[in-house]
C-alpha positions as a Markdown table, in Angstrom:
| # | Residue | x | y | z |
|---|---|---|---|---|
| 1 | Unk | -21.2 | -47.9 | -59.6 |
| 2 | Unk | -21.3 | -51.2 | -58.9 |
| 3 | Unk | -18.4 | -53.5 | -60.4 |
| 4 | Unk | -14.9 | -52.6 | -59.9 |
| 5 | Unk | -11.7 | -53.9 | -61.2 |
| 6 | Unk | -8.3 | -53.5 | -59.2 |
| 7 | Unk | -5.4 | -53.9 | -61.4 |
| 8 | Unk | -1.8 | -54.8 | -59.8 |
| 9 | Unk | 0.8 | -56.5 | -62.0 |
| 10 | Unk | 4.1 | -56.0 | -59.8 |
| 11 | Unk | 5.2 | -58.3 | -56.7 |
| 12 | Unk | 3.3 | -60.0 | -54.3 |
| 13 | Unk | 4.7 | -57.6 | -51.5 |
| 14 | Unk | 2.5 | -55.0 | -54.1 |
| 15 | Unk | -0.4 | -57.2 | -54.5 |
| 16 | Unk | -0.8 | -57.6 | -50.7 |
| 17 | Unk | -0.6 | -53.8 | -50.1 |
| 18 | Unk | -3.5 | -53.5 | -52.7 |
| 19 | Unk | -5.5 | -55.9 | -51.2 |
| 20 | Unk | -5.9 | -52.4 | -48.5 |
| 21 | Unk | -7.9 | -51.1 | -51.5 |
| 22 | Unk | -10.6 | -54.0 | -51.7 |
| 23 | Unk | -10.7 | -53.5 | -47.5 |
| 24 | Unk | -11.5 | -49.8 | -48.4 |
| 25 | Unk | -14.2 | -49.9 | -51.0 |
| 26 | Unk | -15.7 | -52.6 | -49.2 |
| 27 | Unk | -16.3 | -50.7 | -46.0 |
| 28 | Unk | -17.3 | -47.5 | -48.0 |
| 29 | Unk | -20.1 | -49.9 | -49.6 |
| 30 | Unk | -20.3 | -53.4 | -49.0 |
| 31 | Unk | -22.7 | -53.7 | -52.1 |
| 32 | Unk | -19.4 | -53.3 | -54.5 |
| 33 | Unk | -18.3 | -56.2 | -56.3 |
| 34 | Unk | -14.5 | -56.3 | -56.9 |
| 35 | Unk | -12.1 | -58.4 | -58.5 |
| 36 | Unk | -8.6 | -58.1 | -59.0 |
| 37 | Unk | -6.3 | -58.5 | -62.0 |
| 38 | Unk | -2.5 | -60.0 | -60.9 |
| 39 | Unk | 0.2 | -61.8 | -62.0 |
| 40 | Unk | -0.5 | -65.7 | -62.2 |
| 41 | Unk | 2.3 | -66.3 | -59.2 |
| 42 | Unk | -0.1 | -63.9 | -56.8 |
| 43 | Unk | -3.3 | -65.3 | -57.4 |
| 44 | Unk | -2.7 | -67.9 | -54.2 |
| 45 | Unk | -2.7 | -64.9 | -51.9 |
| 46 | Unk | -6.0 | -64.0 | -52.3 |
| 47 | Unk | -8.1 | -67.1 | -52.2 |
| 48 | Unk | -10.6 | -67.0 | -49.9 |
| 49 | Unk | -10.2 | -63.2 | -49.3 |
| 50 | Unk | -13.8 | -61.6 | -47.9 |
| 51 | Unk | -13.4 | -58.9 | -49.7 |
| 52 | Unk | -12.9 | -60.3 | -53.5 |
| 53 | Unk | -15.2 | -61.6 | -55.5 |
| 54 | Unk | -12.8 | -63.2 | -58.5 |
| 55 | Unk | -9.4 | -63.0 | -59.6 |
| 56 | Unk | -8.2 | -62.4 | -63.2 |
| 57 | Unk | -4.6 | -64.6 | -63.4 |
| 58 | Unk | -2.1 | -63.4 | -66.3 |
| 59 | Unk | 0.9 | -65.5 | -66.8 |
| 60 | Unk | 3.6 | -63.7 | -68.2 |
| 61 | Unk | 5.4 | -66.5 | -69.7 |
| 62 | Unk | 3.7 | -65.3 | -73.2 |
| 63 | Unk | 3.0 | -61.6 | -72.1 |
| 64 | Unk | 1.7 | -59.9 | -74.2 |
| 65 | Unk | -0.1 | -63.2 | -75.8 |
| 66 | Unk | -2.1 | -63.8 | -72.9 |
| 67 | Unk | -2.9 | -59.8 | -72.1 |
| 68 | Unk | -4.4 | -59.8 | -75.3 |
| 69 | Unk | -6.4 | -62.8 | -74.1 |
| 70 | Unk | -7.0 | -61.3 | -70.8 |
| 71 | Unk | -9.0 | -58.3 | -72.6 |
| 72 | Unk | -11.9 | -60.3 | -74.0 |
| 73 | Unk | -12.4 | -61.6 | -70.6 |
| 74 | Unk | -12.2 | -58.5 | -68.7 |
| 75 | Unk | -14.1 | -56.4 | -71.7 |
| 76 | Unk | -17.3 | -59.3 | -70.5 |
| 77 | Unk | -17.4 | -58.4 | -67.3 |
| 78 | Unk | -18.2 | -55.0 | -68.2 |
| 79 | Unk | -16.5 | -53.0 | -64.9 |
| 80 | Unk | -18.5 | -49.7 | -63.8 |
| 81 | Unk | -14.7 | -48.7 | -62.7 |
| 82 | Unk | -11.1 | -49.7 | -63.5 |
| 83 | Unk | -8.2 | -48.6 | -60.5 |
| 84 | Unk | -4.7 | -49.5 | -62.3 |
| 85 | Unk | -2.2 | -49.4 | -59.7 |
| 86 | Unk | 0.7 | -50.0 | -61.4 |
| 87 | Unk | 2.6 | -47.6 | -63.4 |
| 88 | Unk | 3.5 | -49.5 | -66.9 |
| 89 | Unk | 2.4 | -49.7 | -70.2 |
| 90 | Unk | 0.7 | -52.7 | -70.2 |
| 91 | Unk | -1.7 | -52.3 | -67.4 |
| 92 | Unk | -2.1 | -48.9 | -68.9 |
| 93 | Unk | -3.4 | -50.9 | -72.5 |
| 94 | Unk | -5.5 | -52.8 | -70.7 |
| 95 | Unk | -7.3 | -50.4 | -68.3 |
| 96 | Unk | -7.6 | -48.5 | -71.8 |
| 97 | Unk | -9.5 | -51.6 | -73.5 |
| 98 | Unk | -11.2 | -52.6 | -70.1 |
| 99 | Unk | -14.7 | -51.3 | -71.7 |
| 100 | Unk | -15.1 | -49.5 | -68.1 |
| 101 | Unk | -17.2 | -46.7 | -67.6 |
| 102 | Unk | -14.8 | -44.6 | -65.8 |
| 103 | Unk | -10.7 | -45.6 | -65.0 |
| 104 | Unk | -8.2 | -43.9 | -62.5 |
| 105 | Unk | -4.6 | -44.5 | -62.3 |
| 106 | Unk | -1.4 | -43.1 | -61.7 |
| 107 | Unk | -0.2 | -40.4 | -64.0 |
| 108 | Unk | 3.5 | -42.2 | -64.8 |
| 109 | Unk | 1.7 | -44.7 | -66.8 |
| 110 | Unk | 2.7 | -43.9 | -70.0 |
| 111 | Unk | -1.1 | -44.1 | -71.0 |
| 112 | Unk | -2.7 | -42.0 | -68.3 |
| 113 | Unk | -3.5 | -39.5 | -70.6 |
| 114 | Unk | -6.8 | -42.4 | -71.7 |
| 115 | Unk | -7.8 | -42.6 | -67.9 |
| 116 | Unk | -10.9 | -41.1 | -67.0 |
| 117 | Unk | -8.8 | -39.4 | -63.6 |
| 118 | Unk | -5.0 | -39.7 | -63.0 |
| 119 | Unk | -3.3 | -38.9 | -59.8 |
| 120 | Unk | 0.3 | -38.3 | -59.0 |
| 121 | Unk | 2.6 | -40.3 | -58.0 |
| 122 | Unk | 5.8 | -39.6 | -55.4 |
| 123 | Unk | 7.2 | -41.2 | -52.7 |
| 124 | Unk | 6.1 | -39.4 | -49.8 |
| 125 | Unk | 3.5 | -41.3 | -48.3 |
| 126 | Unk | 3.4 | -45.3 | -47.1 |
| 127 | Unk | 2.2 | -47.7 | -50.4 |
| 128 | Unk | -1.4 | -47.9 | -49.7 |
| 129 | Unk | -1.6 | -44.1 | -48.9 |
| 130 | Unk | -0.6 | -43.7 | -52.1 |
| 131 | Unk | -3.0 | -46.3 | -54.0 |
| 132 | Unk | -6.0 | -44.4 | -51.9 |
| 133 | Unk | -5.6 | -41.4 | -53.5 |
| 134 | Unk | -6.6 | -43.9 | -56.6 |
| 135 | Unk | -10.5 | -44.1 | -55.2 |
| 136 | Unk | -10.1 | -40.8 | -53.0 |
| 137 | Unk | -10.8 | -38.7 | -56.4 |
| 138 | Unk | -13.8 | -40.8 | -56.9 |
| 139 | Unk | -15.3 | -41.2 | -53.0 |
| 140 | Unk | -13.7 | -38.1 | -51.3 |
| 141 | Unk | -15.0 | -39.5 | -48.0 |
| 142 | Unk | -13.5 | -43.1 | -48.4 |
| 143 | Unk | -11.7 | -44.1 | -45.2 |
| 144 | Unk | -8.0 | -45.9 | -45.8 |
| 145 | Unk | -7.8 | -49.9 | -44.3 |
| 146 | Unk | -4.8 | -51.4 | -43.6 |
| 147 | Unk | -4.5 | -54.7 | -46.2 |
| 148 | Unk | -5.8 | -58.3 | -45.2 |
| 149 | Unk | -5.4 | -61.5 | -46.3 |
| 150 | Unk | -7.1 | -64.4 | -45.4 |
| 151 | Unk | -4.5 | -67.7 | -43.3 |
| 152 | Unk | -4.5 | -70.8 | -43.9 |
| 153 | Unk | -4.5 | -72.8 | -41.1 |
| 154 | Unk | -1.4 | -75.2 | -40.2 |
| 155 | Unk | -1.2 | -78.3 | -38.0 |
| 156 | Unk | 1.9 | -77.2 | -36.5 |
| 157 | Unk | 2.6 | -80.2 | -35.1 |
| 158 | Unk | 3.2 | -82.0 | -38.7 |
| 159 | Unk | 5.8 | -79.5 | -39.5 |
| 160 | Unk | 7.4 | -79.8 | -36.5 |
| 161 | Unk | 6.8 | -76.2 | -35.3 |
| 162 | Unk | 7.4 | -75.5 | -31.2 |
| 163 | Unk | 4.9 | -73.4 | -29.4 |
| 164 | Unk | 8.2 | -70.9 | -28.8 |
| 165 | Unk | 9.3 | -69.6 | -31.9 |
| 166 | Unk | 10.1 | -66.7 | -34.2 |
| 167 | Unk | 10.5 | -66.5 | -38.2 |
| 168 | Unk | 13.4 | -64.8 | -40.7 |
| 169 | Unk | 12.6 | -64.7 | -44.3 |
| 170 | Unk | 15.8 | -64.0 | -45.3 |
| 171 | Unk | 14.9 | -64.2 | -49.2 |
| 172 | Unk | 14.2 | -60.8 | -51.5 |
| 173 | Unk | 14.3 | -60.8 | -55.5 |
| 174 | Unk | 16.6 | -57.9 | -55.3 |
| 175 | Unk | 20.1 | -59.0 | -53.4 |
| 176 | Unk | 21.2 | -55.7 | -52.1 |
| 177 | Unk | 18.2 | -55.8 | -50.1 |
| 178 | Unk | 18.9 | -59.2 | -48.4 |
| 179 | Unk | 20.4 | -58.7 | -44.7 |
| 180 | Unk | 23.8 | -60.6 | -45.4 |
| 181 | Unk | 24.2 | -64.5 | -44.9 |
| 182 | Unk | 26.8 | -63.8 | -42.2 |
| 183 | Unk | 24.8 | -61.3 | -40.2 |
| 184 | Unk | 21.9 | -63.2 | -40.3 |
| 185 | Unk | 24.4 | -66.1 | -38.5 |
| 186 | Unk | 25.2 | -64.0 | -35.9 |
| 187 | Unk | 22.1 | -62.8 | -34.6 |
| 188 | Unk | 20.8 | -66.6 | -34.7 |
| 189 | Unk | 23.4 | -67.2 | -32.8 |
| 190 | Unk | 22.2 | -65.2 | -30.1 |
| 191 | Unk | 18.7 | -66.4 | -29.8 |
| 192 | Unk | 18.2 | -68.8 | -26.3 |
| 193 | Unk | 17.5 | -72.2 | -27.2 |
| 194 | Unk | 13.9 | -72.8 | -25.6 |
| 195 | Unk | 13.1 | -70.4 | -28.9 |
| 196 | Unk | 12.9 | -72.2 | -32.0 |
| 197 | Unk | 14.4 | -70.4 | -35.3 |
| 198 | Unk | 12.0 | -71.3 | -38.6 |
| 199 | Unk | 12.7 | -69.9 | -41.9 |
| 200 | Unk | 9.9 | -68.9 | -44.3 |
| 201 | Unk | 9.9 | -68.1 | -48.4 |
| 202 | Unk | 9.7 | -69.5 | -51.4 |
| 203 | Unk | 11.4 | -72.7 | -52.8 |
| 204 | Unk | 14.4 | -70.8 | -54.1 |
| 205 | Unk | 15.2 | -69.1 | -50.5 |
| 206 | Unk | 15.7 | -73.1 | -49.2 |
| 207 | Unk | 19.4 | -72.9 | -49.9 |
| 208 | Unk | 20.0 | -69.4 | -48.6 |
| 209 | Unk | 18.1 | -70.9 | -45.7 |
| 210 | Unk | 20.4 | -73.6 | -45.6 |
| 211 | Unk | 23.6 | -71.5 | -45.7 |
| 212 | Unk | 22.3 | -69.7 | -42.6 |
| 213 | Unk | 21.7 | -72.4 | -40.8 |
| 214 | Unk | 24.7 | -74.0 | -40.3 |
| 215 | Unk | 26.1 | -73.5 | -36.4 |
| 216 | Unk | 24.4 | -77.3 | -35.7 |
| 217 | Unk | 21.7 | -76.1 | -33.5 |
| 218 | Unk | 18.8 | -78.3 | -33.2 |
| 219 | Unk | 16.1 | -75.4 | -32.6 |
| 220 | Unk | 16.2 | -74.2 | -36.6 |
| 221 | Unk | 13.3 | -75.4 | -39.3 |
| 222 | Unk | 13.5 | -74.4 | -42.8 |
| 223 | Unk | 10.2 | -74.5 | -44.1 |
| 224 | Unk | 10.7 | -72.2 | -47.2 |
| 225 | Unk | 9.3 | -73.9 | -50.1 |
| 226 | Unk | 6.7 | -75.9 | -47.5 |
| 227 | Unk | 4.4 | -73.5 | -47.1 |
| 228 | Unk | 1.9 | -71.6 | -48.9 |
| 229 | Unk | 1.9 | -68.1 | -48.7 |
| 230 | Unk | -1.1 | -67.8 | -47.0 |
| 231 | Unk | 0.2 | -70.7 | -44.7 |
| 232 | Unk | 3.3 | -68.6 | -44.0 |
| 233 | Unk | 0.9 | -66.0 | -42.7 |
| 234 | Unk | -0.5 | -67.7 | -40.1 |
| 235 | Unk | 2.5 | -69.1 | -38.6 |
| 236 | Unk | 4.3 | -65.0 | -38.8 |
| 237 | Unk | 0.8 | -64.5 | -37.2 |
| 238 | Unk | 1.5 | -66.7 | -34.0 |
| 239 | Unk | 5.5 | -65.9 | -33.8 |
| 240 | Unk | 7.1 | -64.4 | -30.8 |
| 241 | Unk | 8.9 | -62.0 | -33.6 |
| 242 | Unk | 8.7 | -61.9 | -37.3 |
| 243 | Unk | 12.3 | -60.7 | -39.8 |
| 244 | Unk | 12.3 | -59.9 | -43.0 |
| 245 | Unk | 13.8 | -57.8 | -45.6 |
| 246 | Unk | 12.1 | -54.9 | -47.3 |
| 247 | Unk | 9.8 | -57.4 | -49.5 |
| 248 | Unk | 7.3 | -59.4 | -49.5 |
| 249 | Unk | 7.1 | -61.2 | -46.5 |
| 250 | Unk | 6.8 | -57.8 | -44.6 |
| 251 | Unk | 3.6 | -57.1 | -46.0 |
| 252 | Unk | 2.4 | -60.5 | -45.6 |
| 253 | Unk | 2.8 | -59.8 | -41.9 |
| 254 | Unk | 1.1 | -56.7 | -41.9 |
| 255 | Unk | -1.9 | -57.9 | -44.1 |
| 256 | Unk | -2.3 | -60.6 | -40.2 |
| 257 | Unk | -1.4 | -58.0 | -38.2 |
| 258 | Unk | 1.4 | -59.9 | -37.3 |
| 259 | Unk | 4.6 | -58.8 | -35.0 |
| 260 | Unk | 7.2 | -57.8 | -37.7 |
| 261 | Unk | 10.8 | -57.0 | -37.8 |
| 262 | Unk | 12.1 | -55.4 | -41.2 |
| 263 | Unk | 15.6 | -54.8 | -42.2 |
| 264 | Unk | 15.9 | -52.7 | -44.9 |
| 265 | Unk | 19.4 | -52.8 | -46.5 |
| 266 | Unk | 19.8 | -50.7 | -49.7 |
| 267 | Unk | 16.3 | -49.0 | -49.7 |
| 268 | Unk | 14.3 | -46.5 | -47.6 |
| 269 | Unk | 11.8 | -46.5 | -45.3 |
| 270 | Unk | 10.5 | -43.6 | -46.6 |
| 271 | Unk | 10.1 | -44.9 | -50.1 |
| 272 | Unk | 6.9 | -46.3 | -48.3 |
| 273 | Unk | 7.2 | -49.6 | -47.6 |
| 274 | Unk | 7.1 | -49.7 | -43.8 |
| 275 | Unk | 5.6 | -52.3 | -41.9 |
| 276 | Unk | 1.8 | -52.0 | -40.6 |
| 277 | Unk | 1.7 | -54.4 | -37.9 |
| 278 | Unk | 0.7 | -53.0 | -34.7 |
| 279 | Unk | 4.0 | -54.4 | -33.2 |
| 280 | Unk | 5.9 | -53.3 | -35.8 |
| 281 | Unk | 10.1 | -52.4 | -36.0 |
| 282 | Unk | 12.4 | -50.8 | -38.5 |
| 283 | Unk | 16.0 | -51.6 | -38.1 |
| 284 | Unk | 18.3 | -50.3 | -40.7 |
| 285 | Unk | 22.3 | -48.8 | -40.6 |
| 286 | Unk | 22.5 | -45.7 | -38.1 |
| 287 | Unk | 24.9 | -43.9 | -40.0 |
| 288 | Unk | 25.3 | -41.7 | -42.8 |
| 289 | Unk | 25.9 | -43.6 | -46.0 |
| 290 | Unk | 25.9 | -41.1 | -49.7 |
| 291 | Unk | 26.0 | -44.3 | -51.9 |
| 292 | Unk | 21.9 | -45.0 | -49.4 |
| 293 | Unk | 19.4 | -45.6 | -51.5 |
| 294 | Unk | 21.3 | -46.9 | -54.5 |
| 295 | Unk | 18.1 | -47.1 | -56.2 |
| 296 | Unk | 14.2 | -47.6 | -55.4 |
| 297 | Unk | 14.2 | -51.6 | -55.8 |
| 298 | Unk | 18.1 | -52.4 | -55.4 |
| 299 | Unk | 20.5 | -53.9 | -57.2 |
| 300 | Unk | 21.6 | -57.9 | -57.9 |
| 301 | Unk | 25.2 | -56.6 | -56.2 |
| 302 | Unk | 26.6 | -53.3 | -54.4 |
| 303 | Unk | 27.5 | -50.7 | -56.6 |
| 304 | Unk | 29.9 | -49.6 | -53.8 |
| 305 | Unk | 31.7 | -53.0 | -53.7 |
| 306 | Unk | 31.4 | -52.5 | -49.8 |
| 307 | Unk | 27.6 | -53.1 | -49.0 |
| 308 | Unk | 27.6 | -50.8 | -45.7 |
| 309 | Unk | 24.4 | -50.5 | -45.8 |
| 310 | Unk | 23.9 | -54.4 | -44.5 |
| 311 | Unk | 27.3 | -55.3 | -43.4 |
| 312 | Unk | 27.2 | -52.2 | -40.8 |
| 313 | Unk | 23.8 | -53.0 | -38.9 |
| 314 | Unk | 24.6 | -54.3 | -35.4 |
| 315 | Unk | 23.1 | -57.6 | -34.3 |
| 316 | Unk | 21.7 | -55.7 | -31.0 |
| 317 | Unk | 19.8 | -53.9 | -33.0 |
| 318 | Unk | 17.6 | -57.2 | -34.3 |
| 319 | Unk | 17.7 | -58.6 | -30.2 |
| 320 | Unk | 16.6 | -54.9 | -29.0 |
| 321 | Unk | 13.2 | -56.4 | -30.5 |
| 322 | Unk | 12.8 | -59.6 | -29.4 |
| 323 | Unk | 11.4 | -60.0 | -25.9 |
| 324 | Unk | 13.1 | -62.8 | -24.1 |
């Protein structure tokens, strides 16, 4: 078994955590080729990665159109072994028509029953824990790796970026798990001066950015949109503290080992999705809420009206961290 194919067709926060497979395999044998299959919007994230060969882009804007396409180009490469990690039909069609000589997935996929091996799925376990069990049927002695990513490099005097600072990514595609606009005001408000506050994300988080920072300090940098991902990386790398929601940008700290804050809101911590870092923090409401988890993503509002679950987690609780 030589060529492998890693399938992951979820979020980037997924993507990242399956880049821990790659780091796996790779120390198990170093002769294994692998590529990975992804959404067109997370092939940036692994560019220059050590431990991938090629990356297979799908853009969804004609699905099913361009999966179909996809085939013929994964069927040519002629994989010893598929590992679908996600748990939907269309992976599942095309680990199917792959043309592998063996496939292993989860057994939720709707077309497991085709895989070679499946493997069960629960929430139990941390993300990658989970995807090992994927290649643990196959190598039983594999050992686990945390995920990696490879930084890109940033003059950080260009972007105007202090030697003193720490990050919030404030931005999450599902709202109830975004720490609340007002919260995040108030803790900024208690940072000292000498430390500069620089947001991170994507274009779209700019004007959540925006609305946060409006208490006139002069210490605040929004840099979402400005950065690559892989950019964004290496500046959570070299931050006195790192925040973030349960989503992507959590995982993008781990995958640099960098220190990381996450707030998670509406979702668990043991749905798996924990921080990796070494210097890593979960801060989340104390209490006892029966409407918490409303679901295993979130929701685009509260259910509840009330949003406790954000509303209700102190700002000491994000200072406790952060070593002034």
């Amino acid at each position: 078994m030589k060529k492998i194919l890693i399938i992951q067709t979820a979020f980037i926060g997924d993507v990242i955590l399956a880049t821990s497979l790659s780091a796996s395999l790779k120390a198990y044998d170093e002769k294994f080729i692998i590529d990975f299959f992804v959404p067109k919007s997370c092939t940036t994230v692994l560019q220059e990665h050590p431990h991938i060969r090629n990356v297979i882009s799908w853009d969804k804007s004609s699905k099913y159109k361009n999966l179909f396409a996809l085939i013929h180009v994964v069927r040519k490469e002629r994989y010893d072994l598929v590992v679908n990690v996600h748990r939907f039909g269309s992976s599942g069609f095309l680990t199917v028509r792959s043309g592998a000589r063996k496939t292993v997935g989860f057994k939720k996929n709707p077309l497991s029953f085709l895989f070679s091996k499946r493997v069960e799925h629960s929430f139990d376990c941390h993300e990658i824990e989970r995807n090992h069990l994927l290649i643990k049927v196959l190598f039983p002695d594999i050992k686990l790796q945390n995920p990696y990513i490879s930084a890109e490099n940033v003059d950080f005097s260009s972007y105007g970026i202090h030697e003193n600072y720490i990050t919030i990514a404030p931005g999450s595609v599902w709202k109830t798990k975004r720490y609340p606009i007002e919260k995040w005001k108030k803790f900024i408000d208690e940072i000292p001066f000498d430390i500069q506050i620089i947001a991170i994300g994507s274009k779209e988080d700019s004007t959540l950015a925006e609305n946060i920072f409006t208490n006139g300090k002069q210490n605040q940098l929004n840099l979402c949109g400005k950065l690559s991902l892989r950019q964004s990386a290496y500046v959570m790398k070299h931050a006195k503290m790192n925040y973030a929601n349960d989503s992507a940008p959590t995982h993008l700290a781990s995958a640099v080992n960098a220190p990381i804050s996450t707030v998670f809101c509406s979702t668990l911590p043991a749905f798996g999705f924990t921080p990796l870092s070494s210097d890593s923090h979960i801060i989340e409401y104390d209490g006892e809420l029966d409407c918490r988890p409303c679901g295993i993503h979130g929701h685009r509002t509260c259910p509840e009206k009330h949003f406790k679950c954000g509303n209700e987690i102190k700002t000491e609780q994000l200072l406790k961290v952060l070593k002034v």
